[in-house]
mmCIF file of the C-alpha atoms, coordinates in Angstrom:
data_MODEL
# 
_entry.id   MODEL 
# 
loop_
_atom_site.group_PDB 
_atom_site.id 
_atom_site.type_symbol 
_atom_site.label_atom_id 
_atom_site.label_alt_id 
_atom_site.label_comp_id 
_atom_site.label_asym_id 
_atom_site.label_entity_id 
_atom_site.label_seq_id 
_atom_site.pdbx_PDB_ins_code 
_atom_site.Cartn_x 
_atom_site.Cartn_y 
_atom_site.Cartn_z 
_atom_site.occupancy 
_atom_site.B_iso_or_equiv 
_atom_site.pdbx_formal_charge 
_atom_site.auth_seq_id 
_atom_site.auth_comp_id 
_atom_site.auth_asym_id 
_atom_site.auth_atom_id 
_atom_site.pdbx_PDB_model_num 
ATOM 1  C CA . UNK A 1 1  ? -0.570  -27.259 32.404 1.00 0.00 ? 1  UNK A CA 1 
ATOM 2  C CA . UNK A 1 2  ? -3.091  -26.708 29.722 1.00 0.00 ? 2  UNK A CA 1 
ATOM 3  C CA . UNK A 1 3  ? -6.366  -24.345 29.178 1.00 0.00 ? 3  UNK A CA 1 
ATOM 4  C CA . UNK A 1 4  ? -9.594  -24.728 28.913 1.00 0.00 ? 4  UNK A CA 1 
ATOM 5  C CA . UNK A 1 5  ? -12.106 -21.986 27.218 1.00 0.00 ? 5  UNK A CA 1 
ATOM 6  C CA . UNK A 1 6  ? -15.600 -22.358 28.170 1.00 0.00 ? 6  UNK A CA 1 
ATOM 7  C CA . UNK A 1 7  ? -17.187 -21.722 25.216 1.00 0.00 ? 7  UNK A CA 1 
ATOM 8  C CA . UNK A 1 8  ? -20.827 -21.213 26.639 1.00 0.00 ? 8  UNK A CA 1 
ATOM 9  C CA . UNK A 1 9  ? -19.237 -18.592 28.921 1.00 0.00 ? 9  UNK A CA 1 
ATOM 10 C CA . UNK A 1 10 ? -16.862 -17.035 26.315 1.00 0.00 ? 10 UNK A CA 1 
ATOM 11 C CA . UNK A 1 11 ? -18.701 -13.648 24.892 1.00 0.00 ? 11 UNK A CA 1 
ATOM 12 C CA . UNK A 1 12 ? -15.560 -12.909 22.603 1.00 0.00 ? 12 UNK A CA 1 
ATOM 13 C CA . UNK A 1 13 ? -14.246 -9.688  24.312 1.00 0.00 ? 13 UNK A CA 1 
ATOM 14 C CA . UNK A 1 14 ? -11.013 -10.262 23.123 1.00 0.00 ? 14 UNK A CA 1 
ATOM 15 C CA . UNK A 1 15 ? -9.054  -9.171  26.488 1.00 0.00 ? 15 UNK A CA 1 
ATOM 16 C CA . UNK A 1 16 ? -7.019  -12.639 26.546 1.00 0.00 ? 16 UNK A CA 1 
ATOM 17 C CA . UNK A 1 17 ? -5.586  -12.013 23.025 1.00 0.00 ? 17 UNK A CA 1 
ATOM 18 C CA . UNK A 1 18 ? -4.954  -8.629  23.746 1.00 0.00 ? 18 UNK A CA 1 
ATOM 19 C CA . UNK A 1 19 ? -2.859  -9.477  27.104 1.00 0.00 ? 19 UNK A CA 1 
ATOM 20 C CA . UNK A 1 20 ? -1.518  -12.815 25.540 1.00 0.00 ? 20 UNK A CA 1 
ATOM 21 C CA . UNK A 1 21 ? -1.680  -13.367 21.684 1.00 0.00 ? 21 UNK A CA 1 
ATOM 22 C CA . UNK A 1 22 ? 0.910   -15.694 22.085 1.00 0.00 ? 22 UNK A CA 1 
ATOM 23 C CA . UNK A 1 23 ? -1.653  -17.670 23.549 1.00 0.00 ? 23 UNK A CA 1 
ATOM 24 C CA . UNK A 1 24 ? -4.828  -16.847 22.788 1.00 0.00 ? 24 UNK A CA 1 
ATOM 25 C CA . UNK A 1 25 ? -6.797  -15.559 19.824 1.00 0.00 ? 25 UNK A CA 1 
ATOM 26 C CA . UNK A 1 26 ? -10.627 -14.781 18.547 1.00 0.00 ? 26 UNK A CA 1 
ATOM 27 C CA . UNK A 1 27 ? -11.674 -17.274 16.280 1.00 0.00 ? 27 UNK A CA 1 
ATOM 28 C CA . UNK A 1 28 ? -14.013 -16.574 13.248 1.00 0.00 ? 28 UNK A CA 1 
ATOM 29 C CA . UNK A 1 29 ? -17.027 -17.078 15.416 1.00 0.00 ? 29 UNK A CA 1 
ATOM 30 C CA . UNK A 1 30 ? -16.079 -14.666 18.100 1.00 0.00 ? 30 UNK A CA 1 
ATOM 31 C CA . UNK A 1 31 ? -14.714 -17.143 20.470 1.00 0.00 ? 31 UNK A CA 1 
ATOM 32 C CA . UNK A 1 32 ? -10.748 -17.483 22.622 1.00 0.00 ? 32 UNK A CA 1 
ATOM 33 C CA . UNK A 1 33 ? -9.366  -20.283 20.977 1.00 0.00 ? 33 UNK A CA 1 
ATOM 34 C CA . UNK A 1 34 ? -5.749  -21.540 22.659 1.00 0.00 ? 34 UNK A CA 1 
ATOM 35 C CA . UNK A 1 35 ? -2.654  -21.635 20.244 1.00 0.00 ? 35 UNK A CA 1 
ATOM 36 C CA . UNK A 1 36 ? -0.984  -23.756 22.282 1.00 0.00 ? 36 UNK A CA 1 
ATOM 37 C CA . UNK A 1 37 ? -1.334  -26.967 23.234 1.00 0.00 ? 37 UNK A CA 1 
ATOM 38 C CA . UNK A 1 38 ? 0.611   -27.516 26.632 1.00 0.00 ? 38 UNK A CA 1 
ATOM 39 C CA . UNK A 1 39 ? 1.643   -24.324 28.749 1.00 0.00 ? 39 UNK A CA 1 
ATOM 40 C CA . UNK A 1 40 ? 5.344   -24.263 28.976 1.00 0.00 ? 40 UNK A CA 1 
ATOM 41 C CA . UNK A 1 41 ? 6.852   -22.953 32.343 1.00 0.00 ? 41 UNK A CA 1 
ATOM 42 C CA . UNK A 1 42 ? 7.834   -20.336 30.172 1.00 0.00 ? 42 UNK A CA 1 
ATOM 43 C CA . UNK A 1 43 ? 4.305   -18.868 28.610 1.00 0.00 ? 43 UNK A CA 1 
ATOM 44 C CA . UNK A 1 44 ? 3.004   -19.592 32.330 1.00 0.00 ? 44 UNK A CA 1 
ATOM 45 C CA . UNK A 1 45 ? 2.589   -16.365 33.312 1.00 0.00 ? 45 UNK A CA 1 
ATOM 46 C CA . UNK A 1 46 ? 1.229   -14.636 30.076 1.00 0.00 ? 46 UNK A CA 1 
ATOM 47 C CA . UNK A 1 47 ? -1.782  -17.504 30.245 1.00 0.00 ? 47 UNK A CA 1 
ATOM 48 C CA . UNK A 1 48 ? -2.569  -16.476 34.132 1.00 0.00 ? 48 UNK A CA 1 
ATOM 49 C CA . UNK A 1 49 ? -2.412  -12.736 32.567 1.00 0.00 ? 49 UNK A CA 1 
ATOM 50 C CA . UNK A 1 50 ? -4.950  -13.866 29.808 1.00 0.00 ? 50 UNK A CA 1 
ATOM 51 C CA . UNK A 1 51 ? -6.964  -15.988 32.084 1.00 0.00 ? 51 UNK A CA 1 
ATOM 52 C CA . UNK A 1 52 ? -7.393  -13.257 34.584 1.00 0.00 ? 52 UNK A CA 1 
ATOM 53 C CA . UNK A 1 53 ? -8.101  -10.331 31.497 1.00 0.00 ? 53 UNK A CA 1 
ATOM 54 C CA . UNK A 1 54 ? -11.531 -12.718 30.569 1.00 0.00 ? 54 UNK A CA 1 
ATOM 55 C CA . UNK A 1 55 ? -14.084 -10.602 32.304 1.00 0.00 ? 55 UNK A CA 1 
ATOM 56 C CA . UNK A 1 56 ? -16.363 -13.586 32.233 1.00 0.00 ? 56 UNK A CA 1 
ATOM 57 C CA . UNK A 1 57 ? -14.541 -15.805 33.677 1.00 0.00 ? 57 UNK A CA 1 
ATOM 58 C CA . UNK A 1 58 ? -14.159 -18.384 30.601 1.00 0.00 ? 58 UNK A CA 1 
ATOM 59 C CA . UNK A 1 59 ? -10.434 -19.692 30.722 1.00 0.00 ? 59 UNK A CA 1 
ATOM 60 C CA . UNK A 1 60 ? -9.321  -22.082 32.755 1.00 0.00 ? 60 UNK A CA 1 
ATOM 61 C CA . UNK A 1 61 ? -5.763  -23.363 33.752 1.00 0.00 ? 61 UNK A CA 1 
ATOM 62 C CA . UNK A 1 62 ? -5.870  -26.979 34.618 1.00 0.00 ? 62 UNK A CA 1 
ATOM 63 C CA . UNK A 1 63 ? -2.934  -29.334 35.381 1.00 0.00 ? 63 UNK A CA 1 
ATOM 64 C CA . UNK A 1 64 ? -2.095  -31.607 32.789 1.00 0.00 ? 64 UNK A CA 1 
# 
């Protein structure tokens, strides 16, 4: 499984890093950036958490 930020969505709230900063993070231009490359079975759920936090609706968890 892997994520996907849409950066034309993404306004750089922050909530993602916040639930999951071992998976997400603001970049220097106020956008989620992923840490990791492939989602583990065991950082699944803390990416759903972060997906769900985005209040726009940016991150999405796609099968790899």
């Amino acid at each position: 499984m892997i994520i996907e930020v849409d950066r034309a969505v993404c306004e750089g709230h922050g909530l993602c890093e916040q639930t999951s900063p071992e998976i997400f993070e603001v970049d220097e231009e106020g956008y989620s950036r992923v840490l990791v490359g492939e989602i583990t079975p065991d950082l699944r759920a803390a990416a759903e958490s972060g997906a769900r936090a985005c209040p726009v609706a940016a991150l999405f968890l796609l099968r790899s």
